[in-house]
N, C-alpha and C positions, 0 to 999 in steps of 0.2 A: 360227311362229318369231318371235319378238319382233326388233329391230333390232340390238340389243345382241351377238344370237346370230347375226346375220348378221355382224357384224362381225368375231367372232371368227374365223368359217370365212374371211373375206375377206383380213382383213387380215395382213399378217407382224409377226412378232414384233418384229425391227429398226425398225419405224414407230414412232415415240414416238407418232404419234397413234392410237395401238393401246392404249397401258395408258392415256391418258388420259381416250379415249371410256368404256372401259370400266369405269374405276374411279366417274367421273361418272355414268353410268347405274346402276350399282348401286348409289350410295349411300344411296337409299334403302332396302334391301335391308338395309344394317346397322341402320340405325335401328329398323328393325322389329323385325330380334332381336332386336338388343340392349333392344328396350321392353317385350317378349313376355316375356323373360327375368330385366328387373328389375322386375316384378312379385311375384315370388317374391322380393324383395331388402327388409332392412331400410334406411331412410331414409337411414343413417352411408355406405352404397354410393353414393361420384361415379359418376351416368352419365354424364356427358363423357367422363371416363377409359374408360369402359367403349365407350363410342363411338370414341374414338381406336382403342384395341386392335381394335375391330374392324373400322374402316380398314384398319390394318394388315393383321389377315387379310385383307381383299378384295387390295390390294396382291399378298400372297403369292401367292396364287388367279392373279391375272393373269400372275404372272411364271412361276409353275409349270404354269398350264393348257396342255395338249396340245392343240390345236385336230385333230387329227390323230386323237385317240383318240374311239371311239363314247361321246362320253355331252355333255351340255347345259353348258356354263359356269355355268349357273343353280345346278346340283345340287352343283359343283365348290366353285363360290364361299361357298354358303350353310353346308357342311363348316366349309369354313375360316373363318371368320366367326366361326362358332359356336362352334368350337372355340376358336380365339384369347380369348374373350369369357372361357370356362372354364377354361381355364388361367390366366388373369388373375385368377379369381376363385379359385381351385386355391392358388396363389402368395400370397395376400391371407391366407390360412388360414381362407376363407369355406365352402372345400368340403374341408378337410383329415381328416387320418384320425380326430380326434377328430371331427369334425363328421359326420363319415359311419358313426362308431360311436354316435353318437346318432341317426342315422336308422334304422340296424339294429337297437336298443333297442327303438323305439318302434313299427318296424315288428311284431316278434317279439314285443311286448306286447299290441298290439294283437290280432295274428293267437291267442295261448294266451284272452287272455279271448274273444274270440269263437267259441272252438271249447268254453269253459268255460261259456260264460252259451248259447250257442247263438242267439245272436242280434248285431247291431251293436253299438257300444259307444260312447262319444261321450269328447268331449276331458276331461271331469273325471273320466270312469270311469281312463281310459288315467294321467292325473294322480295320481290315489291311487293305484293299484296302482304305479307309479314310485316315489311319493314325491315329485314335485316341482309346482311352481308351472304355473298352468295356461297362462301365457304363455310356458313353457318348451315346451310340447306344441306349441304354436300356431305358435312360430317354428321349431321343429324340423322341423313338414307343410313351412313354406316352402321350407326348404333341398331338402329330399326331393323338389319339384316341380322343382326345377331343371334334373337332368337324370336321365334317369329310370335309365337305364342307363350307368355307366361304363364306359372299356374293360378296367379291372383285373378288374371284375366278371364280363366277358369271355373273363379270361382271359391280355388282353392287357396285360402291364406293360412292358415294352421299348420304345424310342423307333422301332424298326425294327417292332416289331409293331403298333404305331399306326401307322404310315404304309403297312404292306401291309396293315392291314385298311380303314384309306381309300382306299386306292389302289383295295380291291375294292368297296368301298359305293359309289362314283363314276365309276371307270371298267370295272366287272364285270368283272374280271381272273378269270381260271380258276383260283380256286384252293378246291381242294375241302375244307379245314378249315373256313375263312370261311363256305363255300358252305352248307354243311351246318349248321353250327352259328348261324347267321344264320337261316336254313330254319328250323328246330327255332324260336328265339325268337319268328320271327315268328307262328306256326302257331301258337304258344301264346298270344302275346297275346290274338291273334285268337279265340281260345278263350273266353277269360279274360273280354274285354270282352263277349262274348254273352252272361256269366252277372252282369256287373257291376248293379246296380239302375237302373232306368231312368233317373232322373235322372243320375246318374253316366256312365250310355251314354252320354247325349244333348252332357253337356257336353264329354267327350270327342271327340266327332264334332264338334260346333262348332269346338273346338280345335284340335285336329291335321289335319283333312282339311277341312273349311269355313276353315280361319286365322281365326275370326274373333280378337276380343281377348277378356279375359277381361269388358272393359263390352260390347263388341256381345254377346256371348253371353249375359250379363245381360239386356240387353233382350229379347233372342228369348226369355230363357223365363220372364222375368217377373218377375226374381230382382235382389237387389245384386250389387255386382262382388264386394265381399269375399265374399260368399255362395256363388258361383261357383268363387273362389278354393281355398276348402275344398271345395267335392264336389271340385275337381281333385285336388287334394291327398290327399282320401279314398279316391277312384281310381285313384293311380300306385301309393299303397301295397297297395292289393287287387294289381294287376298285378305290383307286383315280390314279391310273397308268394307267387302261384301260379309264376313263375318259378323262384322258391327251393325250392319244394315241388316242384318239376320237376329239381331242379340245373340247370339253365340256365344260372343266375349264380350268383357265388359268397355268401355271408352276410359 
């Protein structure tokens, strides 16, 4: 147990020196997303701004965390953080429904020629059969690496059904829609990434479960960061295609 999470269970809420330990402790914590996260960003994106908002969530996080409920403030805070982060970029019309109907595009174009040619297919194949420029493809993987699954996607569009499907990601609330339907995606990923090409595995396992950054994971395998960058990108989209071809999430 880290200090941070001693503090939580110790102290009371009424303490002002209770959001302040704790918003200081974590602040590195935003920084990290928020850097994890604007990598997938083009250059025109303030990360200050991006950094404030995620302040804020930590903020939120502390004023709304239950120290009383079974689950870590680490897993509570890093939600919110992250969340706040996407909404902001949501809001920006960075992740908007045109932007996400071009991720669906390029996923679904990708997925017909590879099941066409029977083999991978690379950014100027995916380009021609489009019709567009190949710096359209390119920036297009970026946005799609940002978050791999939304909660519309989910299923969930309501402001009430985001916060009980947070509520159950964080604090495991018993609720058996969540439960099940969470179960199902995860089992599938899980799937999905066994059959991913091994370089694609590996960067994935760097990433998500090692944290490293998209450069530490570079080094490890020998690779540029941009380089990196795209097997992820190549990655989220194999995963959200076998989820589609599951109904999992929605198209």
């Amino acid at each position: 147990m880290t200090p941070a999470q001693t503090t939580v269970k110790n102290l009371s809420k009424n303490d002002t020196s209770y959001r302040d330990q704790l918003i200081t402790e974590y602040l590195p914590y935003v920084k990290r997303i928020v850097h994890r996260i604007a990598v997938h960003l083009p250059s025109t994106i303030d990360i200050d701004d991006l950094m404030n908002v995620g302040v804020i969530g930590l903020i939120q996080a502390v004023d709304r965390y239950d120290p009383s409920r079974d689950n870590k403030f680490m897993t509570y805070a890093v939600f919110r953080i992250k969340g706040a982060v996407l909404s902001e970029l949501r809001s920006r019309d960075f992740l908007s429904r045109s932007n996400r109907r071009k991720i669906r595009d390029l996923e679904n174009t990708c997925l017909k020629l590879e099941q066409t040619l029977g083999r991978e297919v690379d950014d100027e194949e995916i380009a021609e059969e489009l019709g567009v420029d190949i710096e359209k493809i390119r920036h297009t993987r970026q946005m799609s690496s940002i978050s791999f699954i939304s909660f519309e996607e989910l299923g969930f569009s309501s402001r009430d059904e985001k916060e009980k499907l947070l509520s159950y990601l964080v604090e495991n609330d018993d609720d058996a829609l969540s439960l099940t339907r969470l179960k199902e995606i995860k089992e599938a990923v899980a799937r999905a990434i066994e059959k991913l090409p091994e370089k694609e595995r590996l960067v994935i396992s760097l990433y998500y479960l090692d944290e490293l950054t998209m450069k530490e994971a570079g080094k490890v395998l020998n690779i540029t960061e941009s380089r990196v960058s795209q097997i992820h990108s190549q990655a989220i989209m194999r995963l959200r295609a076998k989820l589609k071809r599951e109904k999992l999430i929605g198209d």
